[in-house]
Backbone as a ProteinNet text record, in pm:
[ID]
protein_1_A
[PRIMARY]
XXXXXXXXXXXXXXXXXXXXXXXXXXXXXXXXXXXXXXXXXXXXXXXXXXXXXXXXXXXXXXXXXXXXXXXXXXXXXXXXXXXXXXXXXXXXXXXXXXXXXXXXXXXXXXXXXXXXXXXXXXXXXXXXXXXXXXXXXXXXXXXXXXXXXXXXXXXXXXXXXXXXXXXXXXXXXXXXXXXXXXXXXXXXXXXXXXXXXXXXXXXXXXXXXXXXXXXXXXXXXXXXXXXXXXXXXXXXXXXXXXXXXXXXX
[TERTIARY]
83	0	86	208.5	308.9	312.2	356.4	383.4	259.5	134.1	19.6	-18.5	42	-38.4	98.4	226.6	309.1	278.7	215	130.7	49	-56.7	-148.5	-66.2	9	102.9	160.5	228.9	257.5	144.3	29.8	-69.5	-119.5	-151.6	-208.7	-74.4	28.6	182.8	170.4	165	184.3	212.9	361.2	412	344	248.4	245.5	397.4	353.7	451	394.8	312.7	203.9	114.7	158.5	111.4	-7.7	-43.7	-146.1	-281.3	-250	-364.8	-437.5	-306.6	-407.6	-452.9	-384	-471.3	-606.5	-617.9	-743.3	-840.7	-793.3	-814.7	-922.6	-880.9	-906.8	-1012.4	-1009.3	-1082.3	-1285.4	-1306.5	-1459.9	-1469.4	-1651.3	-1663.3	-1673.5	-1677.3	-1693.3	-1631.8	-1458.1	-1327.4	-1337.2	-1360.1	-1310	-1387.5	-1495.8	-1600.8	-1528.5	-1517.6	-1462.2	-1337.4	-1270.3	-1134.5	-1079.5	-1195.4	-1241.3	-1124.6	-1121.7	-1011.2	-889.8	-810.7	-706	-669.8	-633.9	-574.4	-488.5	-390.5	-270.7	-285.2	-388.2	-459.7	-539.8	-664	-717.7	-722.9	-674.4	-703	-845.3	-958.8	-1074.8	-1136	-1228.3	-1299.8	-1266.5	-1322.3	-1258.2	-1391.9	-1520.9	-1587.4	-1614.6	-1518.6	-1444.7	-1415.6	-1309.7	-1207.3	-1292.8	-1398.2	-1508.1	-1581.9	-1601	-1666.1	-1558.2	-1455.4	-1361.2	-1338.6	-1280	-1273.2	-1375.5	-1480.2	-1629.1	-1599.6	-1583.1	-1616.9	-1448.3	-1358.5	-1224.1	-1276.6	-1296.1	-1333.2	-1430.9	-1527.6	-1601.6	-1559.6	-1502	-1408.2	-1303.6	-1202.1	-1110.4	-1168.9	-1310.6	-1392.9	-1421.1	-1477.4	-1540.1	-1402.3	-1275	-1199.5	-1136.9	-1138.7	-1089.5	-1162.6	-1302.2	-1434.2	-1431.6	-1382.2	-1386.4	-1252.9	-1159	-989.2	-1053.3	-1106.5	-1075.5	-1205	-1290.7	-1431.3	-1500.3	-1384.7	-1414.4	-1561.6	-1586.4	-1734.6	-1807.3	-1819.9	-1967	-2028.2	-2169.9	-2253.2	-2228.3	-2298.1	-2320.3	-2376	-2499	-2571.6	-2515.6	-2411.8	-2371.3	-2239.2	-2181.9	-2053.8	-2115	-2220.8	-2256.2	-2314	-2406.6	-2416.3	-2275	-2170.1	-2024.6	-1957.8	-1974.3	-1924.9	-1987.5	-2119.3	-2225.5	-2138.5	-2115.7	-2065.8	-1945.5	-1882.7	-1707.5	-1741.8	-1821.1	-1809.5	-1893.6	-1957.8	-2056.9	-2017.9	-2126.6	-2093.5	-2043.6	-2095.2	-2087.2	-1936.3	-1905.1	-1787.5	-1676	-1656.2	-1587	-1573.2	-1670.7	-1654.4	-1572.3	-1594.6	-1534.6	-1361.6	-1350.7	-1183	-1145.9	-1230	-1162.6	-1120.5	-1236.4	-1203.2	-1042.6	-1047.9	-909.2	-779.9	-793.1	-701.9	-685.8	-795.1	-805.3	-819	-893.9	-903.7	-957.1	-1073.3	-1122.1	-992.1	-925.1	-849.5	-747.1	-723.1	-698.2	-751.3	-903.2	-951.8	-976.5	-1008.4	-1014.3	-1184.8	-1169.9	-1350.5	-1342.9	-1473.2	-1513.7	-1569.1	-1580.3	-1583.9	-1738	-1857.6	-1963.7	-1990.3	-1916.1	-1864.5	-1808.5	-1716.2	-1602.5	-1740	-1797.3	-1858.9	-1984.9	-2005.4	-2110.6	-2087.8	-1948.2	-1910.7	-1847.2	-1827.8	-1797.9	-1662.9	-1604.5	-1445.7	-1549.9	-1662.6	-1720.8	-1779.8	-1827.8	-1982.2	-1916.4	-2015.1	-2011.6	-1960.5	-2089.2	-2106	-1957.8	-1939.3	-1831.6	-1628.2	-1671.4	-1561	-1572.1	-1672.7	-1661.3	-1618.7	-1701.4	-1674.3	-1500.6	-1448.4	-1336.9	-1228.3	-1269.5	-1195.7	-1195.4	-1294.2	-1324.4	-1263.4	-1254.1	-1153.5	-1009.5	-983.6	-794.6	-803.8	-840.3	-878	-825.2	-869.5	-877.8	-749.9	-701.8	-580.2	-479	-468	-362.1	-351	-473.4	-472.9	-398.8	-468.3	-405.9	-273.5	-188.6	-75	26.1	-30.9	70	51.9	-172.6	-178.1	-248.8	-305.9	-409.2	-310.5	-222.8	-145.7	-143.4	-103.8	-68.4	-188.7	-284.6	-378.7	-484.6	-476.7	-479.1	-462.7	-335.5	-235	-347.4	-349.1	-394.7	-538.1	-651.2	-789.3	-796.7	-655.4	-676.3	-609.1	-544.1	-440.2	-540.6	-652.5	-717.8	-869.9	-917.8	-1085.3	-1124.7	-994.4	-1097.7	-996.8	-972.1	-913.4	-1000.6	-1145.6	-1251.4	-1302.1	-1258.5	-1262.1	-1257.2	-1173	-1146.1	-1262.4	-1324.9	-1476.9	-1610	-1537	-1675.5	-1683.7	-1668.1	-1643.9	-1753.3	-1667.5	-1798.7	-1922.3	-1847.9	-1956.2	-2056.1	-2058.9	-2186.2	-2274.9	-2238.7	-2295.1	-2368.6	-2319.3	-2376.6	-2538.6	-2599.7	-2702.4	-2782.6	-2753.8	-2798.3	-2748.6	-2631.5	-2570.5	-2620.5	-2636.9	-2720	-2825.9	-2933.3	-3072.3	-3063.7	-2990.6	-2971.8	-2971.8	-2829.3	-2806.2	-2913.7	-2999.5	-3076.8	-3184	-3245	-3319.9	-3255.5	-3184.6	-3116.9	-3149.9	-3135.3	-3145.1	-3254.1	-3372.3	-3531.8	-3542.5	-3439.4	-3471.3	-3551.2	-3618.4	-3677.2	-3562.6	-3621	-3568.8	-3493	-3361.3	-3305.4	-3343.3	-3360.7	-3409.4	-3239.5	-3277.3	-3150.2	-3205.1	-3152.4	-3164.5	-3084.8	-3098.6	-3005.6	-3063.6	-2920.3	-2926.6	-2868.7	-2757.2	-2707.7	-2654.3	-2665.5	-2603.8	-2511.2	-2379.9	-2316.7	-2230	-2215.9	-2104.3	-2188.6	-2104.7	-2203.9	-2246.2	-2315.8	-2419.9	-2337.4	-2226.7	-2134.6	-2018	-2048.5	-1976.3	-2028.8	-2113.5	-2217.5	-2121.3	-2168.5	-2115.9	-2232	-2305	-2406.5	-2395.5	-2449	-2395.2	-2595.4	-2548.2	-2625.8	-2658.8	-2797.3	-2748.4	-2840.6	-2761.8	-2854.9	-2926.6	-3044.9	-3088.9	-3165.1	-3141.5	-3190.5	-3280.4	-3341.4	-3425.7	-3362.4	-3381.7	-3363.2	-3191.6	-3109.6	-3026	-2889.7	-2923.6	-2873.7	-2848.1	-2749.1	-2757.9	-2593.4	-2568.1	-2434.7	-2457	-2363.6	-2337.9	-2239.6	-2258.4	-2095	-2148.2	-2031.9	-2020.7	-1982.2	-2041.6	-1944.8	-2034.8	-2002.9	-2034.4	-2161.8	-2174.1	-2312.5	-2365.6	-2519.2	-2610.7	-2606.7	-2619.9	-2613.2	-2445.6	-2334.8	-2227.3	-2206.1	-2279	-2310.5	-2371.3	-2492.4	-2600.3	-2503.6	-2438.6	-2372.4	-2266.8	-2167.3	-2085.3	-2177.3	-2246.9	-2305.7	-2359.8	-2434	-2485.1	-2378.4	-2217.3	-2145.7	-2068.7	-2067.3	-2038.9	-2167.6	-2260.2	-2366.5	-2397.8	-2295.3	-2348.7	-2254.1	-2107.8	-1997.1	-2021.4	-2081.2	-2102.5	-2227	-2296.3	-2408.9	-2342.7	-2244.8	-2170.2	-2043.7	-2012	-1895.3	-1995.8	-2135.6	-2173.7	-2224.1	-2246.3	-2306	-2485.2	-2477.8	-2637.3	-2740.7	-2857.2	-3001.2	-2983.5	-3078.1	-3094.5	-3240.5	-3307.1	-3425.8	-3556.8	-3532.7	-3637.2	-3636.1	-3527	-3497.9	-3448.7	-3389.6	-3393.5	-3237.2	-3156.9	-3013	-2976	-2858.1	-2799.4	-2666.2	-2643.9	-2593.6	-2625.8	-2578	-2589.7	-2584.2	-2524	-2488.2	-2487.7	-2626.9	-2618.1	-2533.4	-2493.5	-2400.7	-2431.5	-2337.6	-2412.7	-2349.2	-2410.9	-2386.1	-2259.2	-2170.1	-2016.1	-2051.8
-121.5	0	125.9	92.1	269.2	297.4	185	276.8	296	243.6	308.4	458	461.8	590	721.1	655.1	768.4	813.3	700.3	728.5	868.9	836.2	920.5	1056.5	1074.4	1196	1262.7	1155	1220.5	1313.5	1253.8	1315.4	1432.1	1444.8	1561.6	1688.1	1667.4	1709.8	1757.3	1672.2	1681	1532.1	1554	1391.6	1462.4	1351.4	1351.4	1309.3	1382.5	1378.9	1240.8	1246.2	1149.3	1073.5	940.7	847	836.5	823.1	774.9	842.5	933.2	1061.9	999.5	1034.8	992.1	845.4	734.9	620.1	657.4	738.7	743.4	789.6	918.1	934.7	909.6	797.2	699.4	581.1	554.3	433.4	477.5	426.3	419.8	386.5	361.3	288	183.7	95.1	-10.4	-122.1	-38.9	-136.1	-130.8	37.3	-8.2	-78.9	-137.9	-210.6	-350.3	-351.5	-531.9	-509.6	-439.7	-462.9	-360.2	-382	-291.8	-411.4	-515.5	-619.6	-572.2	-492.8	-541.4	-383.9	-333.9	-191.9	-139.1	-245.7	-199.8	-172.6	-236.9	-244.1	-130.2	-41.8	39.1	119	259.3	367.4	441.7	377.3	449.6	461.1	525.6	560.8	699.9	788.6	920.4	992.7	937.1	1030.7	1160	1143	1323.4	1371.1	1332	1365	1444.3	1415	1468.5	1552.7	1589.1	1675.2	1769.7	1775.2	1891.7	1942.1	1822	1893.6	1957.4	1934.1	1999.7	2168.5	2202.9	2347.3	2360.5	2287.4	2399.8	2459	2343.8	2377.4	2543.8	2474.8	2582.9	2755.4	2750.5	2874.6	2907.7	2794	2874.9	2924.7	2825.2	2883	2999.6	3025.7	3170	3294.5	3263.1	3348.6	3389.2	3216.4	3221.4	3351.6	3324.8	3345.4	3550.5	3548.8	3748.5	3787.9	3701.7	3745.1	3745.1	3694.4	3648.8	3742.7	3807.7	3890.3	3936.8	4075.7	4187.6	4256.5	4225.5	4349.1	4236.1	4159.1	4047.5	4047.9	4073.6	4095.6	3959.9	3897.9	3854.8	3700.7	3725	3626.7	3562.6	3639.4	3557.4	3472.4	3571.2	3494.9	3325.3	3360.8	3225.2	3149.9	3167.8	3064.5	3028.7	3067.6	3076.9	2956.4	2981.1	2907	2730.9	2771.8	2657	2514.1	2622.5	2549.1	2441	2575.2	2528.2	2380.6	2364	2271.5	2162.9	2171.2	2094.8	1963.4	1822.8	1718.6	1661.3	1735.3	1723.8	1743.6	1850	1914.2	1770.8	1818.2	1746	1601.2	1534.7	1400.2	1401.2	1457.3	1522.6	1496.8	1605.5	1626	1515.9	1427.9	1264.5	1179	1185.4	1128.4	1132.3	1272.6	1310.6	1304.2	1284	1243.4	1072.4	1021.3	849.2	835.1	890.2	864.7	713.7	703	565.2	418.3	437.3	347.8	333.5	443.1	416.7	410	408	372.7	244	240.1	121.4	75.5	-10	-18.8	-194.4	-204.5	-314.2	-416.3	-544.5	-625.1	-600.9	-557.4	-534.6	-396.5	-292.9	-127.2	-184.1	-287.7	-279.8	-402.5	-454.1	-539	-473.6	-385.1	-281	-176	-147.2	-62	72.5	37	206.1	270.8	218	318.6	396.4	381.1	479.6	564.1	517.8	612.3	770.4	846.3	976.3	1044.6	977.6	1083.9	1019.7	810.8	831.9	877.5	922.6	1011	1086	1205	1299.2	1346.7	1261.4	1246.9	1221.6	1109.3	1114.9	1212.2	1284.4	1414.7	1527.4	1564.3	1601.8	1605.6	1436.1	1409.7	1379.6	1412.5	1415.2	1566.7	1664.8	1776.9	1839.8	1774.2	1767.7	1732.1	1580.6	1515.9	1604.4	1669	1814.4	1849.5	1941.1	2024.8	2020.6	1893	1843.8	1782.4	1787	1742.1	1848.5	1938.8	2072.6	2182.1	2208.4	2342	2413.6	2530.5	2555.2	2632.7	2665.8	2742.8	2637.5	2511.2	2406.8	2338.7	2356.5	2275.3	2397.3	2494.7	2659.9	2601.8	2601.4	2537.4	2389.3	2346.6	2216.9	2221.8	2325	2358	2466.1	2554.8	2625.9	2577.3	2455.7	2378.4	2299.8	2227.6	2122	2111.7	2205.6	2258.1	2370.5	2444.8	2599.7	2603.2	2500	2553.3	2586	2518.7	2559.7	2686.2	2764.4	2885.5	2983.7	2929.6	2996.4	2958.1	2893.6	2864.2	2956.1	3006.3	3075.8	3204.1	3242.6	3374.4	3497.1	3589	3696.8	3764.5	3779.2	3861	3777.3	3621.8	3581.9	3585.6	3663.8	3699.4	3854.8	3911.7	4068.6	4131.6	4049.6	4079.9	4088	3940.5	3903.5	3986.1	4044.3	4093.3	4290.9	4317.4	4436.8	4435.4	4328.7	4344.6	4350.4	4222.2	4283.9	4393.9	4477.2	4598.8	4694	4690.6	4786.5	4735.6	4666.8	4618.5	4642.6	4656	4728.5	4864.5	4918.5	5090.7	5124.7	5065.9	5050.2	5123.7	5053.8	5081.5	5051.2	5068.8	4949.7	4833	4694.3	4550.6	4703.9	4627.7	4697.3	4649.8	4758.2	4693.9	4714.8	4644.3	4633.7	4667.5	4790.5	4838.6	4832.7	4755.7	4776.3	4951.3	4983.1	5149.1	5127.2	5022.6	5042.3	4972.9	4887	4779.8	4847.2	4801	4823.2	4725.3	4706.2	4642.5	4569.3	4438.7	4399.3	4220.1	4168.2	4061	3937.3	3978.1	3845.3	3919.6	4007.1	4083.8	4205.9	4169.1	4310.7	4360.1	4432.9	4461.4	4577.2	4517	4531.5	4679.7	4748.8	4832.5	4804.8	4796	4770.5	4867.6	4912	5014.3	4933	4935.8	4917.1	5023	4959.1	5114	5066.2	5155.1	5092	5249.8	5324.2	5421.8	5559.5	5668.6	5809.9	5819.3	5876.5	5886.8	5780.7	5651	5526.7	5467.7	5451.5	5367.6	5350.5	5265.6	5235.2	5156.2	5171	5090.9	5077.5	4968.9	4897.9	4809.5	4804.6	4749.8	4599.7	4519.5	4427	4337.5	4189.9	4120.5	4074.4	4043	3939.7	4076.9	4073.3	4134.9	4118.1	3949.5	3906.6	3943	3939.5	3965	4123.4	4219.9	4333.6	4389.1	4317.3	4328.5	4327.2	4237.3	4158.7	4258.9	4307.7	4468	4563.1	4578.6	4709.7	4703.8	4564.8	4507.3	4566.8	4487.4	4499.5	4691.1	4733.6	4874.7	4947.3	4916.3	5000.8	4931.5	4780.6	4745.4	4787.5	4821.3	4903.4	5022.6	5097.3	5223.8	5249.7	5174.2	5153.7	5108.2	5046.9	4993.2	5119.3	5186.9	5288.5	5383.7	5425.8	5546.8	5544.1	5634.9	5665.8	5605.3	5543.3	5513	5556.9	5540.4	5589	5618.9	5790	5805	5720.7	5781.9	5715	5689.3	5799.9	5829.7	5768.4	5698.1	5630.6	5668.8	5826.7	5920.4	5886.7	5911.1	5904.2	6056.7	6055.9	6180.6	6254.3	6164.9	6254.5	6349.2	6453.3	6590.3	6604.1	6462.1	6469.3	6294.1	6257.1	6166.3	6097.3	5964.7	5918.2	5960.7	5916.1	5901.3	5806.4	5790.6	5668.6	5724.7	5611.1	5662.3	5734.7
0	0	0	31.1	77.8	-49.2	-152.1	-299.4	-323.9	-345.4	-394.9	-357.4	-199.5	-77.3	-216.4	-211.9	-271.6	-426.3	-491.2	-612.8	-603.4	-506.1	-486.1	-461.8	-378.9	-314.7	-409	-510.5	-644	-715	-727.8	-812.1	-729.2	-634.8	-551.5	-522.2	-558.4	-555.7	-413	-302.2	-194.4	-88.9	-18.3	35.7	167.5	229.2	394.7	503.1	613.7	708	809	824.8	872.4	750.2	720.7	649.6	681.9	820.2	851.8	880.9	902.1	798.6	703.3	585.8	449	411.1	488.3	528	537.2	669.3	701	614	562.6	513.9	374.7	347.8	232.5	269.9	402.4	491.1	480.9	408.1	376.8	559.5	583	719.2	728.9	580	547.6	564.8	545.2	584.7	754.5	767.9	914.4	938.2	947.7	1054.4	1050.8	913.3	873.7	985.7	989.6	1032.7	1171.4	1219.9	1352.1	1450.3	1425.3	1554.3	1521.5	1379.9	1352.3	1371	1499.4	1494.2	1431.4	1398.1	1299.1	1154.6	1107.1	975.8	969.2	1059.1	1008.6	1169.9	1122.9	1262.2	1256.7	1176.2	1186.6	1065.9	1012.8	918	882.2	739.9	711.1	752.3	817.7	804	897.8	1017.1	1048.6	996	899.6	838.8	702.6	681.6	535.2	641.6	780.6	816	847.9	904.9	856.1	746.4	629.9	513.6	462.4	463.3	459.9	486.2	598.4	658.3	605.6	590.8	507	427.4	341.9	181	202.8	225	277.1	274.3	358.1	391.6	286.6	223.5	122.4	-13.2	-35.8	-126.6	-134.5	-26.6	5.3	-18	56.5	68.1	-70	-168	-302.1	-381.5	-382	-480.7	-479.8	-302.6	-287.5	-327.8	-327.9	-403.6	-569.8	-633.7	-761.1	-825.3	-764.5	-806.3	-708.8	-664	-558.7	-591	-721.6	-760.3	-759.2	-768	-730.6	-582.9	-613	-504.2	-422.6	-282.1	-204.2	-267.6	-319.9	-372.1	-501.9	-583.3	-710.6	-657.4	-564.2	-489.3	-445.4	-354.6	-322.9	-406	-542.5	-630.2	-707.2	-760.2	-764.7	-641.7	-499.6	-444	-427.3	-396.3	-417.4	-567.2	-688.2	-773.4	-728.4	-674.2	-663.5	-566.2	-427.9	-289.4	-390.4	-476.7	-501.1	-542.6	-492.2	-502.9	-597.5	-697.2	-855.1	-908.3	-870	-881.1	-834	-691.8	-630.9	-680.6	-702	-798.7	-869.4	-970.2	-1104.5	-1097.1	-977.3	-927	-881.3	-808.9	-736.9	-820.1	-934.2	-1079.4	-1132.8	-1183.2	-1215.6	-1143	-1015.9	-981.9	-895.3	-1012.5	-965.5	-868.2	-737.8	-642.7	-540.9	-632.8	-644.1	-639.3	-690.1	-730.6	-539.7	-509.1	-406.2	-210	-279.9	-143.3	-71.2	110	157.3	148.4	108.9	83.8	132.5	243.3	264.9	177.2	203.2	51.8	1.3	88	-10.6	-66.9	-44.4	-108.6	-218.3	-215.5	-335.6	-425.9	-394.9	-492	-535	-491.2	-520.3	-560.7	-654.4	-758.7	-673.2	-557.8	-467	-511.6	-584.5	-631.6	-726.9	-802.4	-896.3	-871.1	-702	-660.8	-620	-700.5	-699.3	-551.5	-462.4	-357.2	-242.9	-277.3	-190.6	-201.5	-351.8	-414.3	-388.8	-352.9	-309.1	-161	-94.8	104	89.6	-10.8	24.9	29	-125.4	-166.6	-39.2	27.2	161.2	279.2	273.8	386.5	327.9	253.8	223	216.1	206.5	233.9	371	455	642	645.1	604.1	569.4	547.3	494.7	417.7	516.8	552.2	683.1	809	873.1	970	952.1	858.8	804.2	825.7	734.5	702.1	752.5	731.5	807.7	666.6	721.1	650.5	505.8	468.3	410.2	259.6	297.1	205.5	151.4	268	189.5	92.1	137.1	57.6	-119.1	-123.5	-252	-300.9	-218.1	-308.8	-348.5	-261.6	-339.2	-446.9	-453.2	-572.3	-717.7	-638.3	-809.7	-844.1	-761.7	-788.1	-765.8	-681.2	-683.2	-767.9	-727.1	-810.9	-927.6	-991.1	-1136.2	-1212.9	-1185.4	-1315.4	-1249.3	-1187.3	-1178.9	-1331.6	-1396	-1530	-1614	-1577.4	-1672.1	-1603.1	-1474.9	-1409.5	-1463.1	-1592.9	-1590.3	-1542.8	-1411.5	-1367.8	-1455.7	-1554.7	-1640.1	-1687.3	-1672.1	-1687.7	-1601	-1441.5	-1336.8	-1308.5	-1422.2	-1419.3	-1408.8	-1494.3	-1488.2	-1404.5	-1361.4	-1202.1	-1063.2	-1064.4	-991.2	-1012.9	-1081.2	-1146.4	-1090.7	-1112.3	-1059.5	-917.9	-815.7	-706.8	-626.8	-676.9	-662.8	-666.8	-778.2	-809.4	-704.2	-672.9	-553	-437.4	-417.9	-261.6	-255.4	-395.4	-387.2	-387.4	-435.5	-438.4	-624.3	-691.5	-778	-888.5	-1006.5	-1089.9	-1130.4	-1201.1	-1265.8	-1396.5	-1387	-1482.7	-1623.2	-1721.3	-1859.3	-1953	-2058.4	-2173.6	-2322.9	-2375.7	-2539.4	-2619	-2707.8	-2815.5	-2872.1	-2879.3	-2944.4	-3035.4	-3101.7	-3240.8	-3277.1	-3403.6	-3452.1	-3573	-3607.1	-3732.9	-3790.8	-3892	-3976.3	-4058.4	-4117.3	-4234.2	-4149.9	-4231.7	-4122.7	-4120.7	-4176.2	-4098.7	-3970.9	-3951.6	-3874.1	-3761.8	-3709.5	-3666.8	-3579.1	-3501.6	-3372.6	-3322.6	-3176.6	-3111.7	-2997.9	-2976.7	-2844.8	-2775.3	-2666.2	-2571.1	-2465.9	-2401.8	-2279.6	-2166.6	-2054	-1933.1	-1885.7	-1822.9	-1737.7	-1642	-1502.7	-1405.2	-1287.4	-1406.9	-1369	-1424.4	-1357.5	-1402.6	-1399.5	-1477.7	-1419.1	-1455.4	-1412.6	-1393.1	-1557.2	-1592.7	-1716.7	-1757.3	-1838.9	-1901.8	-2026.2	-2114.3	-2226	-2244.3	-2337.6	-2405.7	-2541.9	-2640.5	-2753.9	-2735.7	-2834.3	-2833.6	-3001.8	-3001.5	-3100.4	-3121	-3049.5	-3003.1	-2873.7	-2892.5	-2819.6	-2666.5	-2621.9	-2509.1	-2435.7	-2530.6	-2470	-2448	-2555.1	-2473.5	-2393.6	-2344.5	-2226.8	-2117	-2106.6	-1975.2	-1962.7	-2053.8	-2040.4	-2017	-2057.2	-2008.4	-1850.9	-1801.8	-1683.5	-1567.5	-1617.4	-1544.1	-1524.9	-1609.9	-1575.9	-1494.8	-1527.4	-1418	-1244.1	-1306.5	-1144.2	-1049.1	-1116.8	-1063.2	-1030.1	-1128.8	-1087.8	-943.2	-972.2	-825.8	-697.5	-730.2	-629.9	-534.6	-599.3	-589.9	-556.8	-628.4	-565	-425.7	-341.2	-160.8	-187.3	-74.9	-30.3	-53	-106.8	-121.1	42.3	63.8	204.3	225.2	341.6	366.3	294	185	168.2	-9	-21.5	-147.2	-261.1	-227.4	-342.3	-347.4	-472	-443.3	-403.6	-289.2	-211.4	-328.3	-467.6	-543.1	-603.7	-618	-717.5	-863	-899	-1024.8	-1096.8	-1161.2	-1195.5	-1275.4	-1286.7	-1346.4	-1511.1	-1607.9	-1719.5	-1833.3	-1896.3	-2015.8	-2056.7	-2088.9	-2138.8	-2310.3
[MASK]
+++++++++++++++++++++++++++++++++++++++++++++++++++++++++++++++++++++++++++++++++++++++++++++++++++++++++++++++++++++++++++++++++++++++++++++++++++++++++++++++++++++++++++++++++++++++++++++++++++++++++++++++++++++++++++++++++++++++++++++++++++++++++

């Protein structure tokens, strides 16, 4: 099992100091029960070890998601993070790094297909998670959810969050559902290029150009939800306390 455990160590590019961590790590409850007499053989089951990694994850998500998209509201951050912890996800990553292949699974887990099952690839990914942690410390295992959870970060791109993140905003300020106009199309019809304006009441509006209509909605979305964001508070009475409304670039 040591060369298999250093297999794995290879692939996650991290050697434990404590082997027996990521043993545990790996230990369905299935083995341990079978092998609950043989102390030397199994120190427990991982499923602490998936309720720590649980609330890490948790947290470097969150800390990742506000480093990487300072202008995203509250609610897109957390559908964003929701993605990143998700069972779905996490599978995915156990996959890729064959995880299955190296767990302890009792003989009716292993005859009942469990190196494949989704959800106990995921608990495991979880608890080697904790494993890190309690290994190295929160710094290292930092490193190993952003090389290996949030790489599809680069597929989340914010601006498919604007719109949504726009309407928000404008509902905090008591403003109207922001609407979207095309004001001007040009070039020839294998080549347009769209300009779009948001508007989210008197005052309030932005535009931007781009190729496609929907990819200018979402620029324009995102410059007015910045600008709502940077300007001072509606006072009480809902009115904005600026002197000088923003205006369309």
């Amino acid at each position: 099992m040591s060369a298999e455990l250093e297999s794995l160590e290879s692939a996650i590019g991290y050697s434990f100091q404590h082997r027996a961590l990521l043993s545990r790590a790996l230990t369905h409850k299935s083995h341990a029960h079978e092998r609950s007499e043989s102390a030397d053989e199994c120190s427990g089951d991982n499923e602490q070890l998936e309720f720590l990694g649980d609330a890490i994850l948790g947290f470097l998500a969150s800390e990742l998601l506000i480093k990487s998209f300072p202008a995203l509201a509250e609610g897109r951050l957390s559908k964003l993070k929701a993605r990143l912890v998700s069972a779905s996800h996490l599978h995915e990553v156990a996959v890729q790094l064959d995880l299955g292949r190296y767990l302890l699974l009792g003989r009716g887990e292993e005859m009942s297909g469990g190196r494949a099952k989704p959800a106990l690839l995921a608990n495991a990914l979880e608890a080697l998670i904790a494993a890190v942690y309690l290994d190295a410390g929160l710094e290292e295992v930092r490193g190993f959810v952003i090389k290996h959870i949030a790489a599809s970060l680069d597929s989340m791109p914010p601006e498919a969050d604007y719109k949504s993140a726009l309407q928000e905003a404008a509902q905090a300020r008591g403003l109207p559902t922001p609407r979207y106009l095309l004001v001007k199309e040009r070039g020839p019809e294998h080549s347009k290029t769209f300009t779009v304006e948001a508007q989210a009441g008197p005052g309030w509006s932005a535009a931007a150009e781009d190729r496609s209509k929907k990819s200018a909605g979402q620029k324009a979305a995102h410059l007015l939800f910045e600008r709502l964001n940077a300007a001072p508070a509606p006072n009480r009475e809902g009115e904005d306390p600026t002197s000088e409304s923003p205006e369309s670039p």
